[in-house]
C-alpha positions as CSV (number, residue, x, y, z in Angstrom):
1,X,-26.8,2.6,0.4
2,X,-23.9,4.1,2.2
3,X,-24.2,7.6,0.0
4,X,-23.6,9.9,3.2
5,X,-20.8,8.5,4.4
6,X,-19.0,7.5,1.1
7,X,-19.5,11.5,0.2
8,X,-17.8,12.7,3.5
9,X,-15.0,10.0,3.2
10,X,-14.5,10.6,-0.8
11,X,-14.2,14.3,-0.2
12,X,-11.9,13.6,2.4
13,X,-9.4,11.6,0.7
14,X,-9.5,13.9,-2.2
15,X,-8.4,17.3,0.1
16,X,-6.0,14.9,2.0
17,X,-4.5,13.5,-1.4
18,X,-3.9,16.9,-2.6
19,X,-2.6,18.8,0.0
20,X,-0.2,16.4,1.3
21,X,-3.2,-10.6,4.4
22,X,-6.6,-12.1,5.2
23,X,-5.8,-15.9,4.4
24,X,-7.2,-16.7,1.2
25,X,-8.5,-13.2,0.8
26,X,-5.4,-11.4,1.5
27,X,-5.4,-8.3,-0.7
28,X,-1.8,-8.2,-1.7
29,X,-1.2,-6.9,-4.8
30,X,0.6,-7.9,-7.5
31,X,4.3,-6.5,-8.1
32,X,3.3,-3.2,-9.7
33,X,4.2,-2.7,-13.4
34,X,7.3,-0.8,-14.5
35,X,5.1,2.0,-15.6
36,X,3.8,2.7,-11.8
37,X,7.3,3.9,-11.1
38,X,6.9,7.6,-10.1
39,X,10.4,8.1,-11.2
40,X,9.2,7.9,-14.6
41,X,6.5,10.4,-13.9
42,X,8.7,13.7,-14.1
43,X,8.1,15.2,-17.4
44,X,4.5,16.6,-16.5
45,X,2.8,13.9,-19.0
46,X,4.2,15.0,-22.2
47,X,3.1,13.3,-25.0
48,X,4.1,9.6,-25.8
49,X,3.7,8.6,-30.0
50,X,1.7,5.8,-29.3
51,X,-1.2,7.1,-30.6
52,X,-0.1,10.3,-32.5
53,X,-0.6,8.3,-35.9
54,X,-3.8,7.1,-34.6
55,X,-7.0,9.2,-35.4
56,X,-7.8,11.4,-32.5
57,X,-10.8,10.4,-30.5
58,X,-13.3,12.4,-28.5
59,X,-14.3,10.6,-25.2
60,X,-17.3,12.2,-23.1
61,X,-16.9,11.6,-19.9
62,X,-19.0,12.3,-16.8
63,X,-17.8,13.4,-13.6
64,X,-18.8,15.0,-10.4
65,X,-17.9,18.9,-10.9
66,X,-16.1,18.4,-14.2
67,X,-17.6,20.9,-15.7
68,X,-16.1,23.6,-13.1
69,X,-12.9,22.6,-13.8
70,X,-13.2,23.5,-17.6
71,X,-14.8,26.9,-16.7
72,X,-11.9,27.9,-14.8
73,X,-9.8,30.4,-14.8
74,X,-6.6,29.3,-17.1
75,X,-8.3,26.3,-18.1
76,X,-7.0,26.4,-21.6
77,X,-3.8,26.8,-20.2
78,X,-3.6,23.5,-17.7
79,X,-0.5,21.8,-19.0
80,X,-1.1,18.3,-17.0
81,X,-4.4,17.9,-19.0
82,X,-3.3,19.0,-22.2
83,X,-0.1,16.9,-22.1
84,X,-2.9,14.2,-20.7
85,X,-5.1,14.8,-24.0
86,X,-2.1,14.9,-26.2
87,X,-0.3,11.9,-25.1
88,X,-3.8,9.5,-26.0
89,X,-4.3,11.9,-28.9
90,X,-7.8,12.3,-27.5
91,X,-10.7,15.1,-27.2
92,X,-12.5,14.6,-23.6
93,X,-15.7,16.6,-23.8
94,X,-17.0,17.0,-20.3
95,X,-20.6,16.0,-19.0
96,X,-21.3,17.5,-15.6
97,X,-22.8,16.1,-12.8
98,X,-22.4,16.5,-9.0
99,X,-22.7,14.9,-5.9
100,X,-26.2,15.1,-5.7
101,X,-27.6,13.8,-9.0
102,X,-24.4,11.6,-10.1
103,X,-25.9,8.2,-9.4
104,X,-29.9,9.2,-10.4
105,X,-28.6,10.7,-13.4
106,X,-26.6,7.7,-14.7
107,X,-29.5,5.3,-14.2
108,X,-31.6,8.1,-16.5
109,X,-29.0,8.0,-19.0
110,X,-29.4,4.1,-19.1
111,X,-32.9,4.2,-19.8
112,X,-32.4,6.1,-22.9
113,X,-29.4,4.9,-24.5
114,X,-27.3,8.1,-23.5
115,X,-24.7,7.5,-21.4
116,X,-21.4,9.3,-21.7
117,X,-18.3,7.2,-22.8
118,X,-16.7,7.2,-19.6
119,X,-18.3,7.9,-16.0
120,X,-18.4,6.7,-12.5
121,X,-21.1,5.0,-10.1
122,X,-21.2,2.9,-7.1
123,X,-23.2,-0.2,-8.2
124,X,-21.0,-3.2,-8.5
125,X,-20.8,-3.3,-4.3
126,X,-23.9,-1.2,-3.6
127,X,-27.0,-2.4,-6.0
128,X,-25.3,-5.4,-7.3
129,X,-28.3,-6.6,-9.1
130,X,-28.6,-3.0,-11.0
131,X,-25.1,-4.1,-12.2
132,X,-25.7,-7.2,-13.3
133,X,-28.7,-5.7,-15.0
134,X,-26.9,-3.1,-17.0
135,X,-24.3,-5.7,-17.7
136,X,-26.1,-8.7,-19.0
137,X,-28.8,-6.1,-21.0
138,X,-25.2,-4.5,-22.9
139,X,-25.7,-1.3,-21.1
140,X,-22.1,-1.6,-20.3
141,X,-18.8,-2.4,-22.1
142,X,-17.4,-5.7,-21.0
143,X,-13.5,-5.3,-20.3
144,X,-11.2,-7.3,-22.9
145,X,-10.6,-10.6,-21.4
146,X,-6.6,-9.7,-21.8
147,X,-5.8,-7.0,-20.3
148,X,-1.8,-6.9,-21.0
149,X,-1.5,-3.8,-22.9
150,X,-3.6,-1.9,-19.9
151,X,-0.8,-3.0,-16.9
152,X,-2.1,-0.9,-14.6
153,X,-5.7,-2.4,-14.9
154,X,-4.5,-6.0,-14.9
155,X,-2.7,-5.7,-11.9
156,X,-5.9,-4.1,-10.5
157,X,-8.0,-6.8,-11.6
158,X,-5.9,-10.0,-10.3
159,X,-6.6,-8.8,-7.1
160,X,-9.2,-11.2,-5.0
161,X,-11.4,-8.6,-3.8
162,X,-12.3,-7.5,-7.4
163,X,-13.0,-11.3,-8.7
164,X,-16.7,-11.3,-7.2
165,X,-17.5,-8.0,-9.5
166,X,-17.3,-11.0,-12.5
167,X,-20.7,-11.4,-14.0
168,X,-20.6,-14.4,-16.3
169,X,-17.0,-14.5,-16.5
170,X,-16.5,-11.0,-18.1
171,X,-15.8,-7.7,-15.8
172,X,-17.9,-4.6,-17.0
173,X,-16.2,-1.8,-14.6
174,X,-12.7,-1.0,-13.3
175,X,-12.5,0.0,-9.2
176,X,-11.7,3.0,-8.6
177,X,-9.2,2.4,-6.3
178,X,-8.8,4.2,-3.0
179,X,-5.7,1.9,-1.8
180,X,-3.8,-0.4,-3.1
181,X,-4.8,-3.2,-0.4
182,X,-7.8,-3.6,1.6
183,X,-5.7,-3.4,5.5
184,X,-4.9,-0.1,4.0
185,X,-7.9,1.8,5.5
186,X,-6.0,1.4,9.5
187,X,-6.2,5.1,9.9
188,X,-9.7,5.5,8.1
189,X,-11.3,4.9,11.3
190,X,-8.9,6.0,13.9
191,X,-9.2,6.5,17.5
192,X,-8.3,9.8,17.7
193,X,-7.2,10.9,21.6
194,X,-6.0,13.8,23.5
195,X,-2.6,12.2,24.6
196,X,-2.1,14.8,27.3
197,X,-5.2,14.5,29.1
198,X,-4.7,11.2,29.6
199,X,-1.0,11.7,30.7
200,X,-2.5,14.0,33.6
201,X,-5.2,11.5,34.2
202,X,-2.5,9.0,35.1
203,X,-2.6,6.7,31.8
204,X,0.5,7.0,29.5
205,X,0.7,4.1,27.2
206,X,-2.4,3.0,25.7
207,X,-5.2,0.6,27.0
208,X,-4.8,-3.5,27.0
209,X,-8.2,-3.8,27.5
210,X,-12.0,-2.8,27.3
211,X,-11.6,-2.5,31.6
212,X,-8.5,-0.4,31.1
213,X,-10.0,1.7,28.3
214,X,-13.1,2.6,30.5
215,X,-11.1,3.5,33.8
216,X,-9.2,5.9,31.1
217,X,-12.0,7.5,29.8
218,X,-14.0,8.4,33.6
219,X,-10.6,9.4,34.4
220,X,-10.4,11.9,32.1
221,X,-14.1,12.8,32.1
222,X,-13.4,13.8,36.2
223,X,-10.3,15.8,35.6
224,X,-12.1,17.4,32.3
225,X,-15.8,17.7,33.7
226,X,-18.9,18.4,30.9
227,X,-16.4,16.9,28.4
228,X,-17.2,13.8,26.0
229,X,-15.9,10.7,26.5
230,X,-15.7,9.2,23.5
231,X,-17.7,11.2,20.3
232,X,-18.2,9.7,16.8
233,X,-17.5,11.0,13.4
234,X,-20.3,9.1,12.1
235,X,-23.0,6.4,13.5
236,X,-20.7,3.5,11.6
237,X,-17.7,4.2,13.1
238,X,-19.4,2.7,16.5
239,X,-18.0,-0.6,15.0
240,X,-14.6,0.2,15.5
241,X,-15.1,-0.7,18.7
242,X,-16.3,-4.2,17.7
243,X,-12.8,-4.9,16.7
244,X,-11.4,-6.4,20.2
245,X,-14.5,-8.4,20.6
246,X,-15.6,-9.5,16.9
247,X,-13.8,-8.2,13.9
248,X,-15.7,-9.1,11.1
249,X,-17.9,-6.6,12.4
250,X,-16.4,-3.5,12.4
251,X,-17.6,-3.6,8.6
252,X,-21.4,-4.2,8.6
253,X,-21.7,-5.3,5.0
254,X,-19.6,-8.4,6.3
255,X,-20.8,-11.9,6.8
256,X,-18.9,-14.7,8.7
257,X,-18.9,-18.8,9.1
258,X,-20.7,-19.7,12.4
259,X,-20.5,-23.6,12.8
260,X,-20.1,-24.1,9.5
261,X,-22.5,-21.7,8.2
262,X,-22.6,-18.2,6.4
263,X,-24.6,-15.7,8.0
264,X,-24.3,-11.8,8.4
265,X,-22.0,-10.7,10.4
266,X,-24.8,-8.9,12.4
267,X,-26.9,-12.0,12.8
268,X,-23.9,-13.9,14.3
269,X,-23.7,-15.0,18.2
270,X,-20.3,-13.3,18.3
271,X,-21.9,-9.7,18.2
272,X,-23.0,-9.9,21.8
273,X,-20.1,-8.9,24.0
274,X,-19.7,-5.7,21.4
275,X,-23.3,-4.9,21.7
276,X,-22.6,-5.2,25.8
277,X,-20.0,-3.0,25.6
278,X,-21.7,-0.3,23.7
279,X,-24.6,-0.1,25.9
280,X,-22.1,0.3,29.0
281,X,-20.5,3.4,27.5
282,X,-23.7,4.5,26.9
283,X,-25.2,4.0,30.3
284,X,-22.2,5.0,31.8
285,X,-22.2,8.7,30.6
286,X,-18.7,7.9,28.4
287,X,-20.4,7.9,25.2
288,X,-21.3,10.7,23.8
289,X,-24.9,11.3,24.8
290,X,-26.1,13.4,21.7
291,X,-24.3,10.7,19.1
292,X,-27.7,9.4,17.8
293,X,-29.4,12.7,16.9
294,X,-26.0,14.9,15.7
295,X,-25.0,15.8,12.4
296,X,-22.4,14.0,10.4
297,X,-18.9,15.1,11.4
298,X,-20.3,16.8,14.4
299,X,-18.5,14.7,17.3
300,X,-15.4,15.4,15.1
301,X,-15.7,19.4,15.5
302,X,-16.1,18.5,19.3
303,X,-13.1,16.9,19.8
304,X,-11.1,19.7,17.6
305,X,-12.8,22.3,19.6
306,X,-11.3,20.4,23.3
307,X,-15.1,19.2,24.1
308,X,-13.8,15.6,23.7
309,X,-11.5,13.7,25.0
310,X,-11.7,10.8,22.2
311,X,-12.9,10.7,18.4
312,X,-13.9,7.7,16.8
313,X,-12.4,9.3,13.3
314,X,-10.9,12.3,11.9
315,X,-8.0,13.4,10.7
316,X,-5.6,16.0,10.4
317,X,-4.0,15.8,7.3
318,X,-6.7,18.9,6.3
319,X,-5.4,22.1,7.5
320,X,-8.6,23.7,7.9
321,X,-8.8,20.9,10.9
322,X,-5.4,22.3,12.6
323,X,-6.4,25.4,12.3
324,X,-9.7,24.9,14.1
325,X,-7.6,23.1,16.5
326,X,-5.1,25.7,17.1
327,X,-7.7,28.1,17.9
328,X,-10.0,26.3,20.1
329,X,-6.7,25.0,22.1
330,X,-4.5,27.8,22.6
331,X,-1.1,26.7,24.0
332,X,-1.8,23.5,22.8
333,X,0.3,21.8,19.8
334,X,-1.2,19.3,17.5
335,X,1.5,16.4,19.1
336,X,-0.7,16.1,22.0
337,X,-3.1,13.9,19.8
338,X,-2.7,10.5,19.4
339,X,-3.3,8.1,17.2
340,X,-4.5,4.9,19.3
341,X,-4.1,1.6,18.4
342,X,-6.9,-1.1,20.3
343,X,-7.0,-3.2,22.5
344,X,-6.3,-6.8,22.1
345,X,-8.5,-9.4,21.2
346,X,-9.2,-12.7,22.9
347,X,-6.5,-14.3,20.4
348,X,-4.0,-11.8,21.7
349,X,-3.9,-9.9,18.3
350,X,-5.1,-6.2,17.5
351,X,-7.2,-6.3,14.4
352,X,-7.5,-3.1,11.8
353,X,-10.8,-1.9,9.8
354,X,-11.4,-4.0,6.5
355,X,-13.3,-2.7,3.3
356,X,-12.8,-3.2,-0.4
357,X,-9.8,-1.4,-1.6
358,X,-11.9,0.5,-3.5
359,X,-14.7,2.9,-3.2
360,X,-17.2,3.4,-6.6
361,X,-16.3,1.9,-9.9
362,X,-15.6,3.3,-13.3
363,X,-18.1,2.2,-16.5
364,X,-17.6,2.4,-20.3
365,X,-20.9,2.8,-22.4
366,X,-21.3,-0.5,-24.3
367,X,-22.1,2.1,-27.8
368,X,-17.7,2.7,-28.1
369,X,-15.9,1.4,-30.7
370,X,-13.0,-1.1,-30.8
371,X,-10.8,1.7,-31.7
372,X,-12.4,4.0,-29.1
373,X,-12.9,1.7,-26.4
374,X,-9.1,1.0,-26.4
375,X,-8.5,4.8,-26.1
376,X,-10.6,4.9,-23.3
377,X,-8.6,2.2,-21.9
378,X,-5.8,3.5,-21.9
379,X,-6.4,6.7,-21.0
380,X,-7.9,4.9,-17.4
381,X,-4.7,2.6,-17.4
382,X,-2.9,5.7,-17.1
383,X,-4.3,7.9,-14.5
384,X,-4.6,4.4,-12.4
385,X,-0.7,4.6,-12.1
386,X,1.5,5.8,-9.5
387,X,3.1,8.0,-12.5
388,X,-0.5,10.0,-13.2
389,X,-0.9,10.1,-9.0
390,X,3.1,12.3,-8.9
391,X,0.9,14.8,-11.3
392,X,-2.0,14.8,-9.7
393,X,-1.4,15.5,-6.0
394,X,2.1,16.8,-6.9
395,X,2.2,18.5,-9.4
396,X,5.3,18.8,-12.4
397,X,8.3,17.9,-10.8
398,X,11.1,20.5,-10.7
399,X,8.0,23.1,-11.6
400,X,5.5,22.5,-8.7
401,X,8.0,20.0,-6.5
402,X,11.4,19.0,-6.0
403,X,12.5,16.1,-4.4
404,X,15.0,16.7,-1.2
405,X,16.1,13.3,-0.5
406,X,13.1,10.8,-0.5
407,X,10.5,13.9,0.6
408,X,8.8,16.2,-1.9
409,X,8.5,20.1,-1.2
410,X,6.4,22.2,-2.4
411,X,8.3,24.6,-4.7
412,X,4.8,26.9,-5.3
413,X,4.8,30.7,-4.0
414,X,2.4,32.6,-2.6
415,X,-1.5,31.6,-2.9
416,X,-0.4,29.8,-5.7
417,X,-2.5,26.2,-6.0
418,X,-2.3,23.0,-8.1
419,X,-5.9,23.5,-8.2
420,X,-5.8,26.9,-9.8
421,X,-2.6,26.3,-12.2
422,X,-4.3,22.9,-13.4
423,X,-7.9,23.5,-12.9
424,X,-9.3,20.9,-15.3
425,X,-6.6,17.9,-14.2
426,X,-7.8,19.1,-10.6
427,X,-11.8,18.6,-11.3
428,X,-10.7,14.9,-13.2
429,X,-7.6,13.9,-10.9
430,X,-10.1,11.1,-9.2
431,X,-11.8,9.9,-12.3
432,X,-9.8,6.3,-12.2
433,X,-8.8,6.5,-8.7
434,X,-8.7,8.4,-5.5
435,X,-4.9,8.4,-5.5
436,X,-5.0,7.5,-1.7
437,X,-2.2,4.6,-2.1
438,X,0.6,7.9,-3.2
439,X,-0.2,9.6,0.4
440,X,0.2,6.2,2.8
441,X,3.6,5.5,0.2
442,X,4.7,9.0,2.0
443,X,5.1,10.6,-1.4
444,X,2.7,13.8,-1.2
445,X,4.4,16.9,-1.0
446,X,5.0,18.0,2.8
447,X,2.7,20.9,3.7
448,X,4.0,24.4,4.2
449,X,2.5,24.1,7.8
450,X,4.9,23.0,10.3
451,X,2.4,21.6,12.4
452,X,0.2,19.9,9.1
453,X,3.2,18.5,8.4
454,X,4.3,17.1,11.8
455,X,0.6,15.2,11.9
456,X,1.6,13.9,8.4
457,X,4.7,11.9,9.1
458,X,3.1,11.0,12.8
459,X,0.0,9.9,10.4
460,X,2.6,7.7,7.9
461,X,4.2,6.4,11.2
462,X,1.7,5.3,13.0
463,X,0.0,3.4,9.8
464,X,3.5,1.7,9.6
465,X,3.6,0.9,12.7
466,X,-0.1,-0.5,13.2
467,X,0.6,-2.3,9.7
468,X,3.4,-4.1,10.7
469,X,2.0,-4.7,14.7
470,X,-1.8,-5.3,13.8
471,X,-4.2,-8.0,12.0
472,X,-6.6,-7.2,9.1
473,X,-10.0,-8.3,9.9
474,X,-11.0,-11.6,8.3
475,X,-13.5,-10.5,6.2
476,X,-14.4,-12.5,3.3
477,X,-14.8,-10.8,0.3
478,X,-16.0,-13.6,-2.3
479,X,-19.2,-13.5,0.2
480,X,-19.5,-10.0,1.5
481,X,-19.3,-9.1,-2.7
482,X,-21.9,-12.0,-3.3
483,X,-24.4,-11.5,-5.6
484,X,-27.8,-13.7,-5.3
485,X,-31.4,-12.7,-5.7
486,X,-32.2,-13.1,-1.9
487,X,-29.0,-11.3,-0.7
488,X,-29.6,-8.7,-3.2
489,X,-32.8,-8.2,-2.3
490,X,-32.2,-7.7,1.8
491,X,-32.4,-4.4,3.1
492,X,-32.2,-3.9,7.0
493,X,-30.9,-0.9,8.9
494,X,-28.1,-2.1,10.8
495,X,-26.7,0.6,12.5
496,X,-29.9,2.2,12.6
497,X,-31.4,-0.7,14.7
498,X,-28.1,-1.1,17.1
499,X,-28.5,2.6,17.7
500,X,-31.9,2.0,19.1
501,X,-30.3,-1.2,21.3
502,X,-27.9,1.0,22.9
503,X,-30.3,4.0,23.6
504,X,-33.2,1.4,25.1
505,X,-33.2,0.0,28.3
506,X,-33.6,-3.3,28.9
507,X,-31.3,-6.7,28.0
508,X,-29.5,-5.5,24.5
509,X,-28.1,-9.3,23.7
510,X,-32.0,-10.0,24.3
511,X,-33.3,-7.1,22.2
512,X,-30.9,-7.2,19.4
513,X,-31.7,-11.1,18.9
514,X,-35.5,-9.6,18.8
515,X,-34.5,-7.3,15.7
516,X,-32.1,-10.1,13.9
517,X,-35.7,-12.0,14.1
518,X,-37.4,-9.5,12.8
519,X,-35.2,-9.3,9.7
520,X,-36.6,-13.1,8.6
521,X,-39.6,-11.1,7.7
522,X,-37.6,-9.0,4.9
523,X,-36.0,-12.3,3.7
524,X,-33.2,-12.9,6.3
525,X,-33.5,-16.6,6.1
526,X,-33.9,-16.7,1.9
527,X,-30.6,-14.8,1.1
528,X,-28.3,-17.1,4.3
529,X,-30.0,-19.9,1.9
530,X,-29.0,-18.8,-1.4
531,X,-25.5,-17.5,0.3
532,X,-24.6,-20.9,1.4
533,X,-25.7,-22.7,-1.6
534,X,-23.8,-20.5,-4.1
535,X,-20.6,-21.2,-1.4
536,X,-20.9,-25.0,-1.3
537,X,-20.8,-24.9,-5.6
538,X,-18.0,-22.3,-5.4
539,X,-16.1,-24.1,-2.6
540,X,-15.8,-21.2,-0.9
541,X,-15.4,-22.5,2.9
């Protein structure tokens, strides 16, 4: 279970949301529906008469925090969620959880027939058989198979990354969707640099190679001595440096064909000159030397503080983050970052991170009604649009944001916050999605910083630019979402056991083969088995 790192990254998206084609597997979505225009977004949500001759309809819905929005100050008064309530004609009675006890709780609620109407989890990628479970026992609401009066959810679920979340047939969740395609995560694990220590180390364009990319680093480390090389933001953003070498493998959970055969991406031959690599920056001082034992976000808070010369994430679409890097680098302005793009592969192409275009999933209880059930529908349709995003990270347009030209500014005063005018839409603005696709679109409000601002359109240029210039990694998502008993079932720590490669001494391509081995004993071999067989009767090649 990824539950640290999702937290950090879900958090992040949500204070960055606010305040601002693999082959067959290509991601690209559909052409959006008419009502995803954010032009038709401006009214602040006030009420359609769809439903105002329908009985009203209370929905519970659970939520991580939604309880804090409703005990707010001005709560009553939150005009996007009453508009939001009025235009369903619907009653949502909130059921508080929190980051902590989300997930246990839900699984409680299961047992005894209690779930709320609405809530989220993170089992359809993460404890597939748990979902399969819930769905087959009618724990959970099966979607309708037609989904044409719910636009934004059809488009959602044509997309081929969400067909291996079928069970039987029938889907019984809707992604919450953190982009609209998977390549969209480029800048979720950048390669944050100091751009003018390298100018005064001699390198001015970036590096066209793993050689060129080490001379850079010990050239900086000599001009900048008792600085890191290269920190991390977290252990699994070490794979961003499989990229070059072996794609697939920048995202663990992914598995690849080797001579005509599925494996894990970690069990394949084609991880060894990463591995190689990894252990050299170790061994040669450029990797940070504490990476293994720190804190999450801690290599991060090195590099904002000038202790690094290269982050393996971060971002700086966060003011705090400015702020912290104003202060620690006095004289300094926030343009001396880069963004970097890597190196070339073997092919001659520069390949981007890969993951689902979505992170956690939204359930239904399987006790609603027809007539409720549809409410609930459409109620997620809606804040899944591009219209529900404008409110949520904008605001009301002409009230909280005017548009000059094709940029919106902020037209709030003072200490005045979207959070603190709509404190309830606030706590339940991610409750269908994470609204990340409105900030790489460049249509979040520019901040009131100058220099948070200048990192946001460097940010929305340099994901256009790697976009356009860069690969997706091929990962297969109708076997990396694979469900079987045996794959299910496997449970090895990947980047807990690389860690220990790069740290020991010794052959790593040797000692990493050693651990793979050693992962036949927890059923290695059984779920490669099952994988293949369920891909020969799917044709999945």
């Amino acid at each position: 279970m990824r539950k640290g790192k999702t937290i950090v990254m879900a958090v992040s998206l949500i204070l960055a949301a606010v305040i601002a084609g693999c082959s067959s597997n290509s991601n690209e979505p559909k052409e959006p529906a008419a009502s995803n225009a954010a032009e038709n977004s401006n009214s602040g949500g006030e009420a359609s008469t769809n439903n105002e001759a329908a009985a009203p309809v209370e929905l519970s819905v659970s939520l991580m925090g939604i309880q804090d929005g409703f005990d707010a100050q001005g709560a009553k008064e939150d005009k996007i969620f009453n508009d939001l309530q009025k235009k369903f004609n619907v009653t949502i009675k909130p059921v508080q959880v929190t980051w902590n006890d989300w997930q246990e709780k839900a699984k409680v609620w299961a047992a005894s027939g209690q779930l709320p109407d609405i809530f989220p989890n993170a089992i359809a990628v993460e404890n597939p058989a748990l979902y399969a479970s819930w769905a087959k026992q009618g724990v959970i609401k099966a979607l309708p198979d037609d989904l044409s009066k719910y636009p934004n959810l059809a488009r959602i679920m044509e997309l081929p990354s969400i067909q291996p979340l079928k069970v039987d047939g029938k889907f019984y969740t809707v992604p919450r969707m953190t982009y609209n395609d998977s390549s969209d995560w480029i800048l979720d694990r950048p390669i944050l640099y100091r751009k003018d220590w390298a100018a005064q180390a001699g390198f001015t364009s970036e590096p066209q190679s793993f050689d060129e990319f080490v001379a850079m680093v010990k050239a900086v480390q000599k001009q900048h001595p008792g600085t890191v090389g290269i920190a991390i933001m977290n252990k699994d953003y070490l794979n961003t440096l499989f990229l070059p070498t072996f794609p697939e493998m920048s995202n663990k959970k992914s598995w690849t064909n080797e001579n005509g055969k599925w494996v894990p991406s970690f069990a394949s031959s084609k991880i060894n000159d990463g591995i190689k690599q990894l252990r050299q920056l170790y061994t040669e001082g450029l990797l940070d030397k504490d990476f293994a034992i720190q804190k999450e976000a801690d290599g991060f808070t090195k590099f904002m503080n000038g202790q690094a010369f290269i982050s393996l994430g971060g971002t700086f679409t966060n003011p705090a983050n400015v702020e912290t890097f104003n202060k620690a680098n006095p004289g300094v302005n926030i343009a001396s970052v880069g963004l970097m793009n890597i190196w070339p592969a073997a092919d001659g192409n520069r390949y981007t991170f890969v993951e689902t275009p979505f992170w956690s999933e939204t359930y239904f209880s399987n006790k609603l009604d027809d007539e409720t059930f549809d409410r609930a529908l459409q109620l997620i349709d809606y804040m899944s649009s591009e219209e529900y995003s404008a409110l949520a990270v904008n605001g009301i347009l002409d009230t909280d944001y005017k548009m000059e030209g094709d940029k919106a500014v902020s037209l709030l005063k003072g200490d005045e916050t979207l959070q603190k005018k709509y404190p309830v839409n606030s706590a339940i603005g991610f409750l269908a999605q994470w609204n990340g696709a409105f900030g790489k679109a460049g249509k979040a409000v520019v901040n009131p910083n100058p220099d948070v601002a200048a990192w946001q359109a460097y940010d929305h240029d340099m994901f256009v630019k790697f976009k356009q210039e860069d690969k997706p990694a091929p990962i297969n998502f109708d076997i990396m979402l694979m469900s079987t008993p045996a794959k299910d079932k496997l449970v090895v720590n990947v980047m807990d056991d690389l860690i220990k490669v790069i740290l020991e001494k010794g052959d790593p391509v040797e000692m990493w083969n050693a651990t793979v081995k050693g992962y036949d004993a927890k059923g290695l071999q059984e779920a490669i088995a099952e994988v293949n067989a369920k891909a020969a009767e799917l044709g999945i090649k």
